[in-house]
N, C-alpha and C positions, 0 to 999 in steps of 0.2 A: 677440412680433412687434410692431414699432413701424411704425404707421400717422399719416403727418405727421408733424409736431410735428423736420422735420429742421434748422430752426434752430438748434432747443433744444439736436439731440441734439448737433450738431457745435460748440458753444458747449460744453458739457460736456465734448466729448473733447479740447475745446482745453487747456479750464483741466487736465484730468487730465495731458492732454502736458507742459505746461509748468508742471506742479506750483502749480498756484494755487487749489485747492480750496476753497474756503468750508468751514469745519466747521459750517452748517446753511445751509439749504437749506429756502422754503417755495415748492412746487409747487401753486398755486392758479386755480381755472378751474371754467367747468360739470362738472357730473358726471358719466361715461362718455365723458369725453375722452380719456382717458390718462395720466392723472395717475402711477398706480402702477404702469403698466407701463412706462412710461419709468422711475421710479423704480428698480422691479428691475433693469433694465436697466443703468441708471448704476453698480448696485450689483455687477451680476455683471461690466461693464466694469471696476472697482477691483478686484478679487476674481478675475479668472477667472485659471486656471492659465498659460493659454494665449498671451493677451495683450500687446498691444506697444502699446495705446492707438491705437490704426492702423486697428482694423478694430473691427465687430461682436463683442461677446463671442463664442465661439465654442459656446456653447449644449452642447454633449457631453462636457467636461470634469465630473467630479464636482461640484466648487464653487461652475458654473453653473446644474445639477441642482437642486441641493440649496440655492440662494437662489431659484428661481423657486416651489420649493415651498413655501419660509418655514422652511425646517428645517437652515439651515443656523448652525453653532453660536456665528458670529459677527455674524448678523443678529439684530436684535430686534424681530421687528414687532406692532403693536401695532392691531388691528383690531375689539376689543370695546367696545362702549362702554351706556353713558357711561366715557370713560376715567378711571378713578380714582384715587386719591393711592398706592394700592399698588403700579399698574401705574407710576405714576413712577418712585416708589423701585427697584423692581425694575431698572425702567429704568437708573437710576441706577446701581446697581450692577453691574448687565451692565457697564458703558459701561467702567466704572472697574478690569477684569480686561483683561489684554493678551489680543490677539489667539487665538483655539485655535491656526489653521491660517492662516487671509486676511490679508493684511498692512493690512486696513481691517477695525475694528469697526463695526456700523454699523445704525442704527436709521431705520424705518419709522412714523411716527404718520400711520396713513390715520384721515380725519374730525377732525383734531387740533381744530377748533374743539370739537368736543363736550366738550374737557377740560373737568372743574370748574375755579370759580375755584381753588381748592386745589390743582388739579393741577397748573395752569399756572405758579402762584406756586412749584412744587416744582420744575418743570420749569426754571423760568429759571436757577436759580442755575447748571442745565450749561452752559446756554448762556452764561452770563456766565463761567464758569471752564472751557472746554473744558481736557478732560486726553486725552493722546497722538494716535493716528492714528483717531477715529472722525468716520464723517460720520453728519449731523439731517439725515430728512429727511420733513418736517410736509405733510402732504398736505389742502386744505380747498377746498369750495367758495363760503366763506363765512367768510376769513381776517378779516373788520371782528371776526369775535366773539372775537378772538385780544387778549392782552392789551396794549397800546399797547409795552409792552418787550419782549414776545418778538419782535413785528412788526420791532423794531429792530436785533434782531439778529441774523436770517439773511435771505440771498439769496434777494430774493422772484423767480421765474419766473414768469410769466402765459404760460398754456395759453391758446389760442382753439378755436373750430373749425378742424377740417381740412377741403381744396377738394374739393368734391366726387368731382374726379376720383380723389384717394385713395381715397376708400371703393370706387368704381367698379372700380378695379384690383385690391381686395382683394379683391371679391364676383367678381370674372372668375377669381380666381387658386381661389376655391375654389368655382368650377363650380354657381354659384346659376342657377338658372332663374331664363327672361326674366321672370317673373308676380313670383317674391319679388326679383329685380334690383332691378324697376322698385320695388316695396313699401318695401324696406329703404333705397333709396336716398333715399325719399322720408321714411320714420321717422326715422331717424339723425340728420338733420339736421348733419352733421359731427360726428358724436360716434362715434370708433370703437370703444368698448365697448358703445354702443348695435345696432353692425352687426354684431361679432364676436357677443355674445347670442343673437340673429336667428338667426344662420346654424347657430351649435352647438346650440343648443337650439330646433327648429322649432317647438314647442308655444307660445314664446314669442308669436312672430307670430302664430297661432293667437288667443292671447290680446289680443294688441293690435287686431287687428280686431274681435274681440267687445267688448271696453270701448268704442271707439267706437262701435260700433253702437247700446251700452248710454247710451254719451251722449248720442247724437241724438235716440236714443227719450225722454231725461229732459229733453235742452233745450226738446222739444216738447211737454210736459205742466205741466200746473198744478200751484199750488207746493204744495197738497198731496199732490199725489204722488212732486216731490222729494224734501219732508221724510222722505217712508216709503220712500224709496228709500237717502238717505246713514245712515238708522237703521241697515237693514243695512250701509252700505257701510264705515261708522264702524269695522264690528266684524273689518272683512278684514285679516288680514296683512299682506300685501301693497298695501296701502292705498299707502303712498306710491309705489309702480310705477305705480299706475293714475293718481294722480295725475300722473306725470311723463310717462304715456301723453296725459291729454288737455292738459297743457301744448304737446307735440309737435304734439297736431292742431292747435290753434288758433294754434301759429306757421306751418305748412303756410297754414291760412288764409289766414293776415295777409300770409303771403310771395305766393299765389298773388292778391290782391287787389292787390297792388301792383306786380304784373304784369300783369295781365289784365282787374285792374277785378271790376265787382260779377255776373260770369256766373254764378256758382255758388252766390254767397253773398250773396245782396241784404240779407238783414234782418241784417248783422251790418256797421256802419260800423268804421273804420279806427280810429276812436274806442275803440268797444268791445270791439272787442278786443285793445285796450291796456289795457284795465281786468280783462279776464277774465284777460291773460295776469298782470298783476299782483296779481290777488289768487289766483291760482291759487298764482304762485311765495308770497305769502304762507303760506295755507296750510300747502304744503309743508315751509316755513322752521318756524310755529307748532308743527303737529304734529309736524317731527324732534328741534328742539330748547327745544320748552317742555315743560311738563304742561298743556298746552290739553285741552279736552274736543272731541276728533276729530267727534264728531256738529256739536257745538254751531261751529267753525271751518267744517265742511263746509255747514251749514244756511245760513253767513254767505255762502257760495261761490254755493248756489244760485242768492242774489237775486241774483246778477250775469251770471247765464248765462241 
């Protein structure tokens, strides 16, 4: 299900109507925007049995099945990473077999920034020599780390936030109470993988109000209790959720200050938390795609909050 982003989508269905395709495609923007489900989307639109380029794919055909799943035998998607030189090649040789059944081969690199330099370097040469009817399409939130000639050679798309009122209609269509309405609409921040999570998985929201709670009680303590606090936080799975958790609250902040002034939140200027949201998204950046030392990045985070 596509929430906003219907610019994109009818820009898409244009070029498919009239046969003007890019053979790649880089789909880049925050994270739990939508990136990859529009993606599927475009791919089960090329592909679906049904199809006249006219309408929505028609989702109950087998071919639409079976790409939303990932399992269908002329998509290649590619969602492990670090992605490596093997997963190219493979790639590669997917690309280079005709069609099974879909009259488009067609391949998925979600996170594609995270290729090695090696992978990318392997990667281009497709891009520089597309062979038959496949569509690229590279999914990132963070395409500067993309190599200056892949960047060149496909159709870059920029995702934004969606208006609030989309998420609003989505959370009405699947019968959210008023309590998590108001919650989710206010988390999500225009990001509807942020609101579809929420509502499918309730324990989620659950967890998001605990972290912040968990951060109000650390912004309010001394720095050595920070430091024994991101020791353990360093060692959580899920470390970068929480981190993308308290990046959301302190834009809620920033947004509600600039509406409303300093009611809520006097000891935090306009200033600073420009600084906290920045080096939060550092962070975030550091520990996905370096080998930083997660305590030692988080420790750096403290002195700023």
């Amino acid at each position: 299900m596509i929430i906003g982003h219907q610019k994109i989508w009818q820009f898409l269905k244009k070029t498919a109507q009239q046969n003007k395709l890019a053979h790649a495609y880089l789909f880049y923007g925050p994270e739990k925007i939508g990136k990859k489900t529009l993606a599927l989307e475009f791919i089960k639109l090329l592909n679906c049995q049904n199809t006249d380029f006219k309408a929505k794919p028609c989702q109950n055909c087998r071919s639409c099945r079976d790409i939303q799943k990932g399992q269908h035998p002329d998509l290649f998607l590619i969602q492990n990473f670090p992605i490596q030189i093997s997963q190219i090649r493979e790639l590669i040789w997917r690309l280079s077999l005709k069609p099974y059944s879909a009259p488009f081969k067609a391949a998925i690199i979600d996170q594609a920034h995270l290729m090695t330099k090696d992978s990318q370097s392997c990667f281009l040469k497709t891009l520089e020599e597309p062979k038959g009817k496949a569509i690229l399409i590279l999914i990132s939130e963070t395409p500067q780390l993309l190599l200056p000639t892949i960047l060149s050679r496909v159709q870059k798309i920029r995702f934004l936030p969606v208006k609030k009122i989309e998420i609003e209609n989505y959370l009405r269509k699947n019968m959210v109470g008023e309590k998590e309405f108001q919650a989710i609409t206010k988390i999500s921040l225009g990001r509807p993988g942020v609101a579809k999570d929420l509502v499918t998985i309730p324990q989620k929201l659950e967890n998001y109000q605990k972290a912040i709670k968990e951060l109000i009680q650390i912004s309010n303590s001394d720095l050595s209790s920070r430091f024994q606090y991101v020791k353990d936080l360093s060692k959580q799975p899920n470390l970068i959720e929480i981190l993308n958790i308290w990046l959301s609250h302190f834009r809620n902040i920033l947004i509600e200050k600039c509406l409303i002034g300093n009611i809520r939140y006097p000891d935090y200027s306009l200033e600073k938390l420009k600084n906290i949201l920045k080096k939060i998204q550092s962070t975030i950046f550091l520990i996905s795609t370096t080998n930083v030392n997660p305590r030692l990045a988080l420790e750096i985070l403290m002195l700023e909050l």
